[in-house]
Structures are given as structure tokens and as C-alpha cells.
C-alpha positions as CSV (number, residue, x, y, z in Angstrom):
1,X,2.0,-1.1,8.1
2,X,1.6,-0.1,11.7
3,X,0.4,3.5,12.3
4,X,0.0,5.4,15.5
5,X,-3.5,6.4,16.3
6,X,-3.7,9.5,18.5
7,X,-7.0,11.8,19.5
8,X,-6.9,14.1,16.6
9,X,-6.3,10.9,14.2
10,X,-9.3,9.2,14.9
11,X,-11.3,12.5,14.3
12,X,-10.0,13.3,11.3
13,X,-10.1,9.6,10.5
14,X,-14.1,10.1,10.8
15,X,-13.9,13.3,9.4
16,X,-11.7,12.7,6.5
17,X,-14.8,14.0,3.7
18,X,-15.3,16.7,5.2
19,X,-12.5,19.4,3.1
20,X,-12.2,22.7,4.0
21,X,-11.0,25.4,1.0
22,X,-8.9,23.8,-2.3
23,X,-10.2,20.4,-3.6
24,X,-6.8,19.1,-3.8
25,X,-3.4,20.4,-2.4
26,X,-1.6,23.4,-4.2
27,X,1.1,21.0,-5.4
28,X,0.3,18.1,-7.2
29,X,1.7,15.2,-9.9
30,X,3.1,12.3,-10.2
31,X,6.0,10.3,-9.5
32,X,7.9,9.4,-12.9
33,X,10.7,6.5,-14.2
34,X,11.2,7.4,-17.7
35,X,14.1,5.6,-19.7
36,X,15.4,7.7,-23.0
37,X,14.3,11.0,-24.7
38,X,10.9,9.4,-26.1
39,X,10.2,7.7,-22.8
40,X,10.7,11.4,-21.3
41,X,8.8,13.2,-23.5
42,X,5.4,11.0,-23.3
43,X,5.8,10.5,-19.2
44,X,5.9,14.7,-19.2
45,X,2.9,14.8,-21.6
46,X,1.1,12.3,-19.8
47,X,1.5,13.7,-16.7
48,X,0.7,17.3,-17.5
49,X,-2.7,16.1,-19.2
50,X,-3.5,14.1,-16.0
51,X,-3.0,17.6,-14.5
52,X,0.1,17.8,-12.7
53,X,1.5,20.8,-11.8
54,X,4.8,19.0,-10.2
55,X,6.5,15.7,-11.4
56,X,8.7,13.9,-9.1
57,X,12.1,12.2,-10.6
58,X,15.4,10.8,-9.4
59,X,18.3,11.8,-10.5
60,X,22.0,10.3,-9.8
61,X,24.7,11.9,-8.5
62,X,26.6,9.2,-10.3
63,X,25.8,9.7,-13.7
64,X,26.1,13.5,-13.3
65,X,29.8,13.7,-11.9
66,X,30.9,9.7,-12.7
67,X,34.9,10.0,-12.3
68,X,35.4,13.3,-10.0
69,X,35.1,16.3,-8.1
70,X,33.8,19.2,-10.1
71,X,33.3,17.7,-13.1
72,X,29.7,16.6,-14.7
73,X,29.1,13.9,-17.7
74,X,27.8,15.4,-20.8
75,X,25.3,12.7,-21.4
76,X,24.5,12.5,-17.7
77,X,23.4,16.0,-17.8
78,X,22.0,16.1,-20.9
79,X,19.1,14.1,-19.5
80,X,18.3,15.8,-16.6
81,X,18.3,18.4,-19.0
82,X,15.3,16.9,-20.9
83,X,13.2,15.9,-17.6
84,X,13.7,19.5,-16.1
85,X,13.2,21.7,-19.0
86,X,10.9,19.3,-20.4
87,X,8.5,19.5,-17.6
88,X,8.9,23.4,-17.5
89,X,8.3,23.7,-20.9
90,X,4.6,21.9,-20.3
91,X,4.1,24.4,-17.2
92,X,5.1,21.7,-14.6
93,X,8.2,22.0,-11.8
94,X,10.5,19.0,-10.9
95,X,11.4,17.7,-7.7
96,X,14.6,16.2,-7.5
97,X,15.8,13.6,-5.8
98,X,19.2,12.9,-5.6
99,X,20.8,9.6,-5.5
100,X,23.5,7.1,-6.3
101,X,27.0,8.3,-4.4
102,X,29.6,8.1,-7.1
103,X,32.4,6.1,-6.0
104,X,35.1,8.8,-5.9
105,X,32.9,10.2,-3.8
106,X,31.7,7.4,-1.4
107,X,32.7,6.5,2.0
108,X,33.3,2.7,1.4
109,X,36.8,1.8,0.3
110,X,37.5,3.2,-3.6
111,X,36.7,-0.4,-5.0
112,X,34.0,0.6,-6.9
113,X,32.3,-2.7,-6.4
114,X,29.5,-3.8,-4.2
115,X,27.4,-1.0,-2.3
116,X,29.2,2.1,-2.9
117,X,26.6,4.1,-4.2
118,X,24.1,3.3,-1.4
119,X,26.1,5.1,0.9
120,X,26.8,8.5,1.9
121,X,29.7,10.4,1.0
122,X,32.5,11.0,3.2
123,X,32.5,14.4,2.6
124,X,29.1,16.3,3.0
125,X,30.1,19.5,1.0
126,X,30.7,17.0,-2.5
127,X,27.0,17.0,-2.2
128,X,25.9,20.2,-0.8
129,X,28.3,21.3,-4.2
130,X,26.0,19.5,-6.5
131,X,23.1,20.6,-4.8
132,X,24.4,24.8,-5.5
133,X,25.3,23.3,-9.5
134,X,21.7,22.2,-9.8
135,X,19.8,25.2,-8.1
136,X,22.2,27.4,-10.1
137,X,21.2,25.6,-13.5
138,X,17.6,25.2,-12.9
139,X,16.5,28.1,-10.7
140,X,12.5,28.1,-10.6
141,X,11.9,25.4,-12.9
142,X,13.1,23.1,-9.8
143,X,9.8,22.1,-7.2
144,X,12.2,21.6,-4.8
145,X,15.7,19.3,-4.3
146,X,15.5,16.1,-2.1
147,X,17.5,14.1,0.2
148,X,18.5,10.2,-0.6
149,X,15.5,8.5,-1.1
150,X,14.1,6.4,2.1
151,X,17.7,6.8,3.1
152,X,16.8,5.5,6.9
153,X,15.7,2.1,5.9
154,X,15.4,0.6,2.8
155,X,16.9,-2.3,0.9
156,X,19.7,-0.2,-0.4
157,X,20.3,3.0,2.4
158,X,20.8,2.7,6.0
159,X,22.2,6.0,6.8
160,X,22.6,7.2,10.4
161,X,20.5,10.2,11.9
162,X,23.8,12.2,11.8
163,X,24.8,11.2,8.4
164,X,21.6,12.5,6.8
165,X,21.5,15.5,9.1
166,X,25.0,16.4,7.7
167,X,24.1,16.1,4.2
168,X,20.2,18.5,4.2
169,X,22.8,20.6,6.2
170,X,25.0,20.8,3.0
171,X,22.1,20.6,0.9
172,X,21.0,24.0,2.9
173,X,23.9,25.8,2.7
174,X,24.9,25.5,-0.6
175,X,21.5,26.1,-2.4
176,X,20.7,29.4,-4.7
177,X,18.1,31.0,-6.0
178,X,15.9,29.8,-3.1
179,X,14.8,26.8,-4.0
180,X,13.4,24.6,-1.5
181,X,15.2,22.1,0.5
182,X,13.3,18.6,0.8
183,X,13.8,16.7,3.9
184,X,12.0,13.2,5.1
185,X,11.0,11.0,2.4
186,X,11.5,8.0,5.2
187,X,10.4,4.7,5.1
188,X,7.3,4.6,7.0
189,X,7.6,0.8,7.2
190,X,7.1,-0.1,11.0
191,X,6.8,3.8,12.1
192,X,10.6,3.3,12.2
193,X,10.9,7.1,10.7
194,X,9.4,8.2,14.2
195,X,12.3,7.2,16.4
196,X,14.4,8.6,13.3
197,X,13.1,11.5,13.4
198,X,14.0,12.2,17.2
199,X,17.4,11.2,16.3
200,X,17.5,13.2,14.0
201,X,16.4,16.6,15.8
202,X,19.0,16.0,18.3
203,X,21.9,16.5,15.3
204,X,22.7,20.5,16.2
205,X,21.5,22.4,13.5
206,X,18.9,19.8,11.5
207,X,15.7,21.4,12.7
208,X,16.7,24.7,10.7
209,X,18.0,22.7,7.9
210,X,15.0,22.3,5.5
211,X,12.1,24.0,4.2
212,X,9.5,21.2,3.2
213,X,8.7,17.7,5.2
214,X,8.2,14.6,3.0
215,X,6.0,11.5,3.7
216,X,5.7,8.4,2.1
217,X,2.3,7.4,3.0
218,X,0.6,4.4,2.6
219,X,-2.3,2.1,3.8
220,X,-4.1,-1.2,3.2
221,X,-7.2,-0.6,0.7
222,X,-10.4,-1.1,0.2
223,X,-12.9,1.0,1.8
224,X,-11.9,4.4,3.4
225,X,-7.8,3.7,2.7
226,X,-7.8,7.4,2.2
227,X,-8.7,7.6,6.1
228,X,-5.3,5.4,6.4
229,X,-3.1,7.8,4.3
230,X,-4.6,10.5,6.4
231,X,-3.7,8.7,9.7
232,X,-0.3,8.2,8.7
233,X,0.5,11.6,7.8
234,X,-1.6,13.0,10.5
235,X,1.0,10.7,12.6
236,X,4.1,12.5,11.4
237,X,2.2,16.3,11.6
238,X,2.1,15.2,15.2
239,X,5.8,14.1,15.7
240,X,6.8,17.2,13.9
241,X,4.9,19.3,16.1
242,X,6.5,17.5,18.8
243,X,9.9,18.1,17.7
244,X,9.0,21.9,17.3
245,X,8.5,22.3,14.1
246,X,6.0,23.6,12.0
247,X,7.3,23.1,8.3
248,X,4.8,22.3,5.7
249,X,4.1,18.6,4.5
250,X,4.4,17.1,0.9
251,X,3.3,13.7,0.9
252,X,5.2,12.4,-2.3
253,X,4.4,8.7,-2.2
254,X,1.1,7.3,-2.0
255,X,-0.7,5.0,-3.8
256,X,-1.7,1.1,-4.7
257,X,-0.9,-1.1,-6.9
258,X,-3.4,-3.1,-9.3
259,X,-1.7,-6.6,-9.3
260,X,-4.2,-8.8,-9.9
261,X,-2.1,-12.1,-9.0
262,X,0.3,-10.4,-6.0
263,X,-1.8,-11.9,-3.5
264,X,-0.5,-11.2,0.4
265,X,1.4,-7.9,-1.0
266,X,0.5,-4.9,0.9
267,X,-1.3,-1.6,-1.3
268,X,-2.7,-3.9,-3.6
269,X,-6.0,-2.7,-4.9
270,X,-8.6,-3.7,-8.0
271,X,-8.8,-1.3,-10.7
272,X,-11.8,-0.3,-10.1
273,X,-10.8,0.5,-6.3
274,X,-8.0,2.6,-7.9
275,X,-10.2,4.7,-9.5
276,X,-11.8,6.1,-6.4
277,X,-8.7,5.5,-3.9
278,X,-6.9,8.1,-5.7
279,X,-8.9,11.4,-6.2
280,X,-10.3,10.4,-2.6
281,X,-7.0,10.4,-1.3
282,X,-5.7,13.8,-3.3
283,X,-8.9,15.5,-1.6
284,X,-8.6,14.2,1.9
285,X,-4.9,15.3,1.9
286,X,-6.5,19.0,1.8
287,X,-7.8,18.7,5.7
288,X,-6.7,21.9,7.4
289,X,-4.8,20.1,10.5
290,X,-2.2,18.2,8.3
291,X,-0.5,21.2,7.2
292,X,-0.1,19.3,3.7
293,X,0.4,21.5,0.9
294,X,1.9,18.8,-1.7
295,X,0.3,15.6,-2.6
296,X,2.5,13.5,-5.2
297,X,1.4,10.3,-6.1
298,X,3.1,6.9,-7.1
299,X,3.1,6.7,-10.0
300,X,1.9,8.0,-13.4
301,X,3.2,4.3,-14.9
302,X,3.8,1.3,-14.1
303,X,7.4,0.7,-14.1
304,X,7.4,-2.9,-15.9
305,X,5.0,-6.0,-16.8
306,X,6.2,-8.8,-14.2
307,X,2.5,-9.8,-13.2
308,X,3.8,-11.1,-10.0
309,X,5.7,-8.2,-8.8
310,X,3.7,-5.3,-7.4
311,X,5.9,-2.9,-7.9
312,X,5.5,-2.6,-11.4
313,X,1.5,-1.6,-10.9
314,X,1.5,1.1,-9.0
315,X,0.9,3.3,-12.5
316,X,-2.4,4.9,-13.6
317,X,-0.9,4.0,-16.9
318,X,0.6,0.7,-18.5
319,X,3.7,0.1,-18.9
320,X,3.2,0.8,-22.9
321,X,1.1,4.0,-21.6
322,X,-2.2,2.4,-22.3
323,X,-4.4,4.4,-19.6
324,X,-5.6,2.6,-16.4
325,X,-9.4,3.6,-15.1
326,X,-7.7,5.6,-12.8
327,X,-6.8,7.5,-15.4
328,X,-9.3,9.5,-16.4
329,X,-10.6,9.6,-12.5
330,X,-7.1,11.5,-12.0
331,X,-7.3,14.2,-14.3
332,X,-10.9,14.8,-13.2
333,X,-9.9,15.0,-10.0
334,X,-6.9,17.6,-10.5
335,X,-7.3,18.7,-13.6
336,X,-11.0,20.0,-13.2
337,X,-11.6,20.1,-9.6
338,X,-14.5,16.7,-9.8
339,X,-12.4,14.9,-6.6
């Protein structure tokens, strides 16, 4: 990816070793895809041995309210029941993502084929409501509640500046029990988040609309990649400090992926280059001047076996939870404080 290099970017670049204070930042975990009970139950273990403090999980507005207004699926429920409490149980939070627009709910026609849930809703209170159910129900056990995933450009989202403004509006408003709002989480791909994010501080009201900044922050390994994490979020401290704002930074994506035959595919490391990418990167992230104070990374396990597709090896475990070297680097490095 493309990253803008500024003055203070190319020193902290040079610099990046050098941490002042906390080895890593005061919130930290993992990114998690569990499928079932079981498949919850050893992701939470896993990732609370590694030493997370904070796991990092999607949930679906369509699977917790599938056929209307007001009313939430049993089932649906039941297993954001077993992530949340789950992780609390183990001493962790959750941060919660929420996607998939059900189609009652959706501003495409009520078909309920093709791309309905990829878009917003055409009402913004339907989701600032599920936002108030879940703060209500989970209280302190939640890290924080998040905006659409990459909802400015990905394969799925394209939402307009003043569609997502509207929605961390809602989200802000209807939250209890003070539990942070999450905005950000852009794609980073071609720095198109920058211009988004001036579009998106001219919607009346956004700038006062969320507590925590997110990043998705990645860069090309081998040697020194952590430097290019740094730039990138050192790149957005900037454009927030541009836009006025001063609002703390959780970078919850960052990492690289060991496959071995995805030649050409970008965040592709060796294993053994995970093993020091990682810790290096959770300690760099600690640099006074980028204001971060979460660094969650992706992902405690790989989300499937296709040896061709990268995004299945971005784990520290197998997909059969078989540890990765990176493993045991990992919960050295937050665990123990030996980054």
C-alpha cells in the first residue's frame, strides 16, 4: 500500500526502537472467527493464554434481529452470548463489530436478495437501537462497539461519508453505561481513508460522535515492517490532528500472513519473520506521538487451509489450533513483557 510520509514519520520511522513507558499498548488481543460453542470456547482460551486482554469479533445485526424491528433471534443471541461472557469470564473485554444490515432493515428494495446486507440501513436509529440493546446487556464486559467494518471501501461496503457519519451518530446517542464508541476501521488501501476522513468531518456533528479512532494498519515485510505499521498510523495521527481532533488510536488490524505459495500477495511473511514482526510491531505501537492506546492484531487463527489464499494465514495458530512460532513469541511479548 501507498503511505504518506511526513517530517515526524520519517523520525519516528528511524526511531521506532526506541519506546518510551509500557512495553506494549494498554489494550491488547486478537482478532477472532470462531464457528460454534467449541470453536468459541478454544479461540477465548487461546487467546487469553497468548495474553490478551481484548478480543476483537463481528457480530451481525442480521442474525440478532433476522425478521424485524425490536425483536432479537434466540439462537442469534445466544452466541454472542458465549463470545461476550465467554471472554469476560477469562478476564478479557470484546469489541464489537457490528455488521450485516438485515433486510427489513436495509435501504435496497425488500427483495432480500443480492447485496442487502452490505448496505446501510435506511433508518439510522434501527441501529443506534441495537447499539443501546447491546450496551444495555453487556455493560463493562464490552471493549468498545464498532462501526461496519471497512465500510468506505471494501468488496462488500461502499457507504458514503454521510451515511456512516449518521450511523456513529446513532451509535453515540443511543449507547448506555458508557461504553465506548468505535469509529474508523477504514480501508487503508490507497490512503483512500484520508480523503474519507475529510468528508467525513464536514457531516455536522461527526467530530463529537466517537470516543476511540481505529486503523487498519498494514505494511510490506521483511525487515523493519514494524517502521511501516508505524508510518501508517503515524499518517492518520496526523490527519486526525488536522481535522481537530485528538481522540485516542486503536489499531485493530495488523498483521501478515505466512502463505508460503501466495506469491505477489501483499503482508506475506515466512514464519520465522512472523515471529519477530509481531512483538516488534505490538512494542513500536507504544511510541508517545501516536497517541495509540490499543493494538489488536489479525488474527489469533487462521481462518481456513486454502494454501493459495492468504487470507486464511494470517493466524498465529492453524486452522486446527496447532500453534504457529509466532505463537509462543506473542505471549512472551504481552503476556510477560519480553517484546
Amino acid at each position: 500500500m501507498k503511505r504518506r510520509w511526513g517530517v515526524l514519520v520519517c523520525i519516528l520511522v528511524a526511531a521506532w526502537p526506541a519506546v518510551a513507558g509500557a512495553t506494549v499498548p494498554p489494550v491488547v488481543g486478537f482478532n477472532l472467527h470462531p464457528q460454534g460453542p467449541s470453536d468459541i470456547a478454544r479461540s477465548l482460551y487461546f487467546a487469553r493464554d497468548a495474553g490478551a486482554n481484548t478480543v476483537r469479533i463481528d457480530a451481525y445485526w442480521s442474525a440478532l434481529q433476522p425478521t424485524r424491528r425490536g425483536e432479537y433471534d434466540d439462537d442469534g443471541v445466544a452466541e454472542l452470548d458465549a463470545v461476550v461472557d465467554g471472554a469476560a469470564a477469562l478476564g478479557m473485554k470484546a469489541l464489537v463489530t457490528l455488521n450485516g444490515t438485515p433486510c427489513w432493515a436495509s435501504a435496497t428494495p425488500k427483495l432480500c436478495v443480492g447485496d442487502y446486507a452490505w448496505r446501510p440501513p435506511l433508518r439510522p436509529s434501527d441501529y443506534g437501537a441495537v447499539i443501546g440493546w447491546l450496551t444495555a446487556r453487556y455493560g463493562a464486559e464490552l471493549a468498545g462497539l464498532e462501526m461496519y467494518n471497512e465500510a468506505n471501501r471494501n468488496r462488500h461496503y461502499a457507504f458514503t461519508p454521510l451515511e456512516y457519519a449518521q450511523l456513529v451518530i446513532a451509535m453515540r446517542d443511543a449507547r448506555t453505561n458508557g461504553v465506548p464508541i468505535v469509529a474508523g476501521a477504514l480501508s487503508e488501501a490507497d490512503r483512500a481513508d484520508l480523503d474519507y476522513m475529510d468528508e467525513l468531518w464536514a457531516q455536522p456533528g461527526f467530530a463529537s460522535s466517537f470516543d476511540v479512532w481505529a486503523t487498519h494498519s498494514y505494511a510490506p515485510p521483511p525487515s523493519r515492517a514494524a517502521a511501516g505499521v508505524v508510518a501508517a498510523v503515524q499518517a492518520r495521527r496526523e490527519k486526525l490532528a488536522a481535522l481537530g481532533s485528538s481522540a485516542p488510536i486503536w489499531v485493530d488490524e495488523f498483521g501478515w500472513s505466512t502463505c508460503s505459495l501466495c506469491f505477489g500477495a501483499p503482508h506475506v511473511a515466512t514464519r520465522a519473520d512472523q515471529v519477530a514482526l509481531l512483538p516488534q510491531t505490538f512494542q513500536a505501537l507504544t511510541h508517545p506521538a501516536l497517541g495509540v492506546s490499543g493494538a489488536i492484531s489479525y488474527d489469533l487463527r487462521d481462518d481456513g487451509t486454502d494454501p493459495f489464499h492468504a487470507e486464511d494465514h494470517y493466524g498465529i495458530l492453524e486452522n486446527d489450533y496447532t500453534p504457529k512460532p509466532a505463537y509462543d513469541a506473542v505471549s512472551a511479548c504481552l503476556g510477560q513483557g519480553s517484546c
